[in-house]
C-alpha positions in Angstrom: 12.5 34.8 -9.9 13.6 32.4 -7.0 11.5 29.2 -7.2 10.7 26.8 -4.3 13.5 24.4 -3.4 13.7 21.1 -5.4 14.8 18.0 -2.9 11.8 15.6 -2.9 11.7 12.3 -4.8 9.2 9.3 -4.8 9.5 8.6 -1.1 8.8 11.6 0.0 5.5 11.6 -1.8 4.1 8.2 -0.7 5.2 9.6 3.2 3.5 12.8 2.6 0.4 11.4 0.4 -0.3 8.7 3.8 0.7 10.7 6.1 -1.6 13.4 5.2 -4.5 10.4 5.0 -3.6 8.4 8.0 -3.6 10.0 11.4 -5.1 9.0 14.9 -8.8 8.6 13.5 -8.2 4.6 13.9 -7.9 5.3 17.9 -9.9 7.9 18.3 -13.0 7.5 16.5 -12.7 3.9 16.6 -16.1 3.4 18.5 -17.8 5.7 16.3 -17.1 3.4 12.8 -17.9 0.6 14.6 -21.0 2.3 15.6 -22.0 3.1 12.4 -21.3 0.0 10.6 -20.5 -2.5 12.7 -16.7 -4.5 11.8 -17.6 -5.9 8.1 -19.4 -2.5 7.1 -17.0 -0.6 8.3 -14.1 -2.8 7.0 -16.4 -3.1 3.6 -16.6 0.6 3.3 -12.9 1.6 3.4 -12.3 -1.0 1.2 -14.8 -0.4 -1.2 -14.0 3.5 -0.9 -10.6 3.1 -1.8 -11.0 1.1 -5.0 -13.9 3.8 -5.8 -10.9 6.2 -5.7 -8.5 4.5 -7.6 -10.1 6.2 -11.1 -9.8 9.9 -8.8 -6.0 9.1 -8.2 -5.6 8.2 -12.0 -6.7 11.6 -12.9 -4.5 14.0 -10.3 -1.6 11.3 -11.7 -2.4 12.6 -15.0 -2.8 15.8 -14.1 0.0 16.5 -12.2 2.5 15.5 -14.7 0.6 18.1 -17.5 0.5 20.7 -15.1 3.0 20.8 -11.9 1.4 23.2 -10.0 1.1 24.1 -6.3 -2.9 25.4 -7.0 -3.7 21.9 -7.7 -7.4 22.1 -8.2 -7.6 25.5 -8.5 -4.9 25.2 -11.5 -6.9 22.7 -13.2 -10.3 23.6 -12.8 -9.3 27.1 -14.2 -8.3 25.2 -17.8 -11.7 25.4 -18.3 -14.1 27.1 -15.9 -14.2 30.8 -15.2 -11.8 32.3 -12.8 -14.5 32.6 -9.6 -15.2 28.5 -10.0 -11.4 27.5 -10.1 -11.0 29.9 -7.3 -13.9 28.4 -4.7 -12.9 24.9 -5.8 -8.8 25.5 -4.2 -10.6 27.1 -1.6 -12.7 24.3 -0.6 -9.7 21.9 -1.0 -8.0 24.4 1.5 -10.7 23.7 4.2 -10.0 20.2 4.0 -6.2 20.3 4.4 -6.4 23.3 6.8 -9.1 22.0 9.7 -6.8 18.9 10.1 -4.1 20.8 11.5 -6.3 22.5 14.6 -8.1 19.3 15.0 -4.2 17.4 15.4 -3.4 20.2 18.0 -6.4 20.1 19.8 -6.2 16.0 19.5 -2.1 15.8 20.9 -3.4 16.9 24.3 -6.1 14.4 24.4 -3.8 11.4 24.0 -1.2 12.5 26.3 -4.0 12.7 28.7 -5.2 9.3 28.1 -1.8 8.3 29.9 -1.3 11.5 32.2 -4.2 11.8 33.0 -3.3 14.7 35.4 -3.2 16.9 32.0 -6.9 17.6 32.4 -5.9 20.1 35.2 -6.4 23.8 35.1 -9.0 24.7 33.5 -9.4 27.9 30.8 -12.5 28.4 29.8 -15.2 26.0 27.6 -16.4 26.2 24.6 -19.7 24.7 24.0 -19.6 23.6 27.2 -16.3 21.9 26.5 -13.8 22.5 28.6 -10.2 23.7 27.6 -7.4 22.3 29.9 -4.4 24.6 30.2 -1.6 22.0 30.0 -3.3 20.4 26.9 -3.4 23.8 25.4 0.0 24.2 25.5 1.1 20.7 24.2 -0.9 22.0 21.1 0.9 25.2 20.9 4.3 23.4 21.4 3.7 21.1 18.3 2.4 23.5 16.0 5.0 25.8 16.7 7.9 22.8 16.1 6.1 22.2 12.5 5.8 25.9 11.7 9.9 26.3 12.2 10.4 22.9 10.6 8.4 23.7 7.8 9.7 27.0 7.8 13.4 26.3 7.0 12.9 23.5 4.6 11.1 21.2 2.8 14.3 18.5 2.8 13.5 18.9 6.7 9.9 18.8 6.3 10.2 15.6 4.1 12.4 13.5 6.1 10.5 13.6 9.4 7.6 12.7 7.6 9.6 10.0 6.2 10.5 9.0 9.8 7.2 9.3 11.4 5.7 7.2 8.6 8.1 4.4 9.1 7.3 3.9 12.7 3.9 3.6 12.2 4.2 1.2 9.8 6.4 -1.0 11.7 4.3 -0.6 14.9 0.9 -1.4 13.1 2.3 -4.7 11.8 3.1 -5.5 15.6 -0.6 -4.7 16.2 -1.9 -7.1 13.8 0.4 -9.4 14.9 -1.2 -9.0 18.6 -5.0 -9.6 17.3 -4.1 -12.6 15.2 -3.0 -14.4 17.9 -5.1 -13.0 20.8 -8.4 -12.6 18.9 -11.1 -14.3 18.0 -13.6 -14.2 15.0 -16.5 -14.9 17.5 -15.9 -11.2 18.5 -16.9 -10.1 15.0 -20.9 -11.2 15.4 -22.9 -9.4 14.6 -21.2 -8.4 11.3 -22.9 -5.6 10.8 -24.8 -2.7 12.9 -28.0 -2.6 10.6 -28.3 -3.7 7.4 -25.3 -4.3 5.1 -26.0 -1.8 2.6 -26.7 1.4 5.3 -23.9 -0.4 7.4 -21.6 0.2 4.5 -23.2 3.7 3.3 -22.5 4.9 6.3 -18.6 4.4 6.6 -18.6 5.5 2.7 -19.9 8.9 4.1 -16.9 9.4 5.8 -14.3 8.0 3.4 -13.3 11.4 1.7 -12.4 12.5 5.0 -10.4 9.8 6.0 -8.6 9.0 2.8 -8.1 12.8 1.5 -4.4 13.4 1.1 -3.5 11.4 -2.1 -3.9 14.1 -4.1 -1.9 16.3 -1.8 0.9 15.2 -4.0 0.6 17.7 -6.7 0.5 20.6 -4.0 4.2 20.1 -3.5 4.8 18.9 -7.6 6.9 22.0 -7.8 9.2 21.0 -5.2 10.3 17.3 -7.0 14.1 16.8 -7.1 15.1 18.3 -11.0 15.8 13.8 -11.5 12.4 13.0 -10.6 10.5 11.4 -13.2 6.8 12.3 -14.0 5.5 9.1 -13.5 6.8 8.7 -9.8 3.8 11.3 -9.2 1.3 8.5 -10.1 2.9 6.0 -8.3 3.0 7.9 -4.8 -1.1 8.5 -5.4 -2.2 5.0 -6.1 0.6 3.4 -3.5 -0.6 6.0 -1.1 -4.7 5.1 -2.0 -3.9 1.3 -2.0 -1.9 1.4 1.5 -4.1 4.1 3.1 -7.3 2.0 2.5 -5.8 -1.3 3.4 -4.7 0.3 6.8 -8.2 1.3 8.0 -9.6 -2.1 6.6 -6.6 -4.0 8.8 -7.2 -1.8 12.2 -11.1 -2.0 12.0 -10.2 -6.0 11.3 -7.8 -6.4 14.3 -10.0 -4.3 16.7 -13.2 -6.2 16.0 -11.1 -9.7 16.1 -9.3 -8.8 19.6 -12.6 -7.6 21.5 -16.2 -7.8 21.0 -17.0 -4.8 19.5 -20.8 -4.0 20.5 -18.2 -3.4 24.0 -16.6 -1.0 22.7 -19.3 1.6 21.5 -19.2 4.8 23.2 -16.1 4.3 24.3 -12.9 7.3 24.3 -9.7 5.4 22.6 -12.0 2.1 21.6 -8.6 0.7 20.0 -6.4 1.2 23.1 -9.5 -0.2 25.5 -10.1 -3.5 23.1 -6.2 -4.3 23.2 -6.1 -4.2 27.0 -9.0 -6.4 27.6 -8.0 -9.3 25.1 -4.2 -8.9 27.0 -4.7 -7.6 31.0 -2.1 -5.9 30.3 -1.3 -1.9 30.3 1.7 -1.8 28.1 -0.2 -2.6 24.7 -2.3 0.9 25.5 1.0 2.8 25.9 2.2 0.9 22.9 -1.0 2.2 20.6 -0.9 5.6 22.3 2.8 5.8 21.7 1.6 4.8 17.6 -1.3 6.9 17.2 1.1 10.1 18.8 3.5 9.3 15.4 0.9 9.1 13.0 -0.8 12.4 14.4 2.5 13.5 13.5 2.8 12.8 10.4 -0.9 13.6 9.5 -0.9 17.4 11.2 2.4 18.2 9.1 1.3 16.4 6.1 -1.8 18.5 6.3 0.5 21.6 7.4 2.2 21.3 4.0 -0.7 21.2 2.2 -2.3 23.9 2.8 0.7 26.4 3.3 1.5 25.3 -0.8 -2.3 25.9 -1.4 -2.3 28.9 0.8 1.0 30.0 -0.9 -0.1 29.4 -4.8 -3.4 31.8 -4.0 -1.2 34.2 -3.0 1.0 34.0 -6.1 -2.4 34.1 -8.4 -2.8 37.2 -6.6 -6.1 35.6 -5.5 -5.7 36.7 -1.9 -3.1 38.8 -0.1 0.2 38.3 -2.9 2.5 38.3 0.4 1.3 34.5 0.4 3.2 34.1 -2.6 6.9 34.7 -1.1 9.5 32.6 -0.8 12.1 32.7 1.7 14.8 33.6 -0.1 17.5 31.2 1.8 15.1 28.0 2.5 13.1 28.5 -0.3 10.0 27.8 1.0 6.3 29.7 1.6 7.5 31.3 4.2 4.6 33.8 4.7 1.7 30.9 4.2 3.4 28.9 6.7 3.8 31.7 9.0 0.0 32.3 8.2 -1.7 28.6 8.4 0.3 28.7 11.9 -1.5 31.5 13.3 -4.9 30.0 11.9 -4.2 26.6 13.7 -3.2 28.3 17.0 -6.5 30.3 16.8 -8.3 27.1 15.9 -6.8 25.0 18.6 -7.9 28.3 21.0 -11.5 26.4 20.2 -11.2 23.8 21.6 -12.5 20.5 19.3 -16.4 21.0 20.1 -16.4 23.6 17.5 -14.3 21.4 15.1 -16.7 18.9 14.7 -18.6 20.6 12.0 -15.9 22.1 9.9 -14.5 18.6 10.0 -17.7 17.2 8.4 -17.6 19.9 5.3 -13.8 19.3 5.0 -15.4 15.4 4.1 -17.6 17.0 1.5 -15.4 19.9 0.4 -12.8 16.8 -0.8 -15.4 15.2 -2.1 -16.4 18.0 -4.4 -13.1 19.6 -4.9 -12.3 15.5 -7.1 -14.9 15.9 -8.5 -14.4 19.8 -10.1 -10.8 18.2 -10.9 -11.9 14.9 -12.9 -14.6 16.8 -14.6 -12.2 19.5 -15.8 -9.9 16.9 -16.7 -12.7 15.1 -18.8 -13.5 18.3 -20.9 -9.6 18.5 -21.6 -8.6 14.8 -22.3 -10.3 13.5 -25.5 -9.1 9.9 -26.4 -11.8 7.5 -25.2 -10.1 5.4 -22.7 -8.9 7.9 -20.3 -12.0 9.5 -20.7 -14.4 6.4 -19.3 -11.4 6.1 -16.1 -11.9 9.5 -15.8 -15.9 9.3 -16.0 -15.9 6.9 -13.4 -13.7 9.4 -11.3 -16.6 11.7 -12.1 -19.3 9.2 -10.8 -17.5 8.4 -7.7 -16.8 11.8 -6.2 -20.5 13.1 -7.2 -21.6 10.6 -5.3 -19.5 11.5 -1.9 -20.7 14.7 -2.6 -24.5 14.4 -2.9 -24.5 11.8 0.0 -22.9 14.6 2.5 -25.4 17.1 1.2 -28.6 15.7 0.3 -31.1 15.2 3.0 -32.1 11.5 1.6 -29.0 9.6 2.7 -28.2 9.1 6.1 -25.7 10.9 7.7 -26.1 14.5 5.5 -25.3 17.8 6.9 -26.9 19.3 9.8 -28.2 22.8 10.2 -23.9 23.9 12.5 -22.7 21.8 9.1 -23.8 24.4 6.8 -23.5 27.5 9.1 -19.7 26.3 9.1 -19.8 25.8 5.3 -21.3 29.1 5.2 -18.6 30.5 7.3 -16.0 29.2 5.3 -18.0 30.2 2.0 -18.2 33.5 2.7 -14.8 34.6 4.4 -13.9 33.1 0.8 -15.4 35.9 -0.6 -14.4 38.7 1.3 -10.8 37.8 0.9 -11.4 37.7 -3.0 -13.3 41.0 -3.1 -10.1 42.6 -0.8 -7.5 40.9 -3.3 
């Protein structure tokens, strides 16, 4: 039976793990967290979220070297829950790799507008009474497209530009911070927080399985590991991924705050970009962030692209959906049907526009919220010795808590009525592609 191609090794899986968690959110929704939180809840919150997570890492490190398989979830929840739980838990996880990639298509055209700004020109149509530019559309098409045929005849290919693209925003960041620690201020910082410390910080721990799913997208691709790999590299890609993911959000919510007064920068379209050319009067540190935040949306829509095609691709294998999913190109050795399919999903997604994104986004939070949670709890009914099991309880805690405070209408922030209808939506095309299968 031809297997998937085996070329990736430890590198490869930190690039793709970050990558996957770190896009563009930083100067995009900059305004928002600060918003929310205000600069210490904000910067209190990823921090505190990602050590909460460190116990949900341990457990897909253990997991994944028991049971190297591209279902992730789906393959451990099904150890020991029925077949229809394993199945909606790797379908949730799905949504939450999946919406990233139309979100990154629809989100390419609005940063190369930020600096050409005559790509808002031509207009489509609107969607929500959002409007859907023509020229941005096509930048959207045009990237997706160059993933799908990257993806499509490799994963070696795949893997290095991920590789690349991580690197560069690595090495741009650190000139960032370097920017703020010399231009800023802590003066900017005050007030510390937007209400009270513990809402300021519950607030930004609402949407921290959002922004730091994509640690445990490292088993989805187990499969793939280079036949010298060892089984421990697995774990150390998860918790290097966890401990640099969070301590990037924690640094750019730092140097924002420090370079510009923040209560400034509220309401505001590319907060980051606008905070760095106040503190310098200067244009070329915008280009500079843009040029960034274009690399890591990179590296987060294919990161996300692999995902879910391996997801996409194990279902079909299960015979769970359409078994076509399950074949492998039989000279790259890849998913080539599941790529070929998330592709046509994200072009119809991107067709949206991102007013209709918004939601789906917000249950992709929750649904990697509750798809840690099915896979520590399975993994606590399997493991018996004592020690592993009190990490792995902890695992349990931490993602039922995610989960509740997305869905339950006593914490701030839960899901609206389009929220639900989208998790609905999702829910229920679910099911009719396990009845058809």
């Amino acid at each position: 039976m031809t297997t998937l191609a085996r070329k990736l090794r430890i590198t490869d899986y930190f690039a793709l793990a970050f990558g996957t968690m770190v896009g563009a959110g930083w100067l995009v929704l900059m305004d928002d967290w600060l918003g929310r939180s205000g600069p210490l809840g904000a910067i209190l919150g990823f921090a505190i979220g990602g050590v909460l997570l460190l116990p949900v890492g341990y457990v897909y490190g253990q997991w994944v070297q028991r049971l190297p398989d591209a279902a992730g979830e789906a393959a451990y929840t099904a150890q020991v829950f029925p077949p229809i739980v394993s199945y909606f838990t790797g379908w949730m996880m799905l949504l939450a790799y999946f919406i990233v990639c139309p979100w990154e298509a629809v989100a390419v055209g609005k940063l190369a507008a930020y600096i050409f700004p005559s790509l808002n020109a031509f207009e489509l149509y609107r969607v929500a009474d959002q409007p859907v530019f023509l020229p941005r559309l096509l930048l959207g098409v045009g990237l997706t497209v160059f993933l799908a045929v990257l993806n499509y005849r490799g994963i070696r290919w795949s893997a290095s530009f991920q590789s690349w693209t991580t690197g560069i925003v690595l090495l741009l960041f650190v000139i960032l911070l370097g920017i703020s620690s010399v231009r800023g201020a802590a003066v900017n910082f005050h007030p510390a927080f937007r209400t009270t410390p513990f809402v300021s910080i519950l607030l930004t721990l609402q949407i921290v399985p959002y922004f730091m799913t994509g640690f445990e997208s490292v088993p989805k691709v187990a499969e793939e590991a280079h036949p010298g790999f060892r089984e421990t590299g697995f774990f150390r890609a998860i918790v290097m991924a966890l401990v640099v993911g969070a301590g990037f959000y924690v640094l750019a919510v730092a140097a924002v705050a420090y370079v510009a007064p923040w209560q400034g920068l509220i309401g505001k379209r590319f907060a980051t970009a606008i905070a760095f050319e106040q503190a310098l009067g200067a244009q070329w540190p915008v280009r500079l962030i843009v040029i960034m935040a274009m690399f890591g949306l990179f590296q987060c829509f294919n990161g996300n692209f692999v995902a879910s095609s391996r997801l996409l691709f194990a279902y079909g294998r299960r015979q769970t959906i359409y078994p076509g999913f399950g074949e492998i190109h039989k000279k790259f050795l890849t998913p080539s049907v599941a790529i070929l399919g998330i592709t046509a999903a994200t072009l119809v997604g991107l067709l949206l526009g991102d007013a209709l994104l918004v939601p789906v986004t917000e249950v992709g939070s929750m649904a990697s919220a509750l798809g840690w949670f099915a896979a520590c709890l399975s993994f606590w009914i399997v493991e018996k010795r004592v020690s592993m099991r009190i990490v792995t309880g902890m695992g349990i805690a931490v993602s039922l808590l995610l989960f509740l405070m997305k869905v339950l209408p006593a914490f701030p922030g839960h899901f609206s009525l389009a929220e639900w209808i989208a998790f609905g939506i999702w829910v229920g095309l679910g099911l009719v592609l396990r009845v058809r299968a």
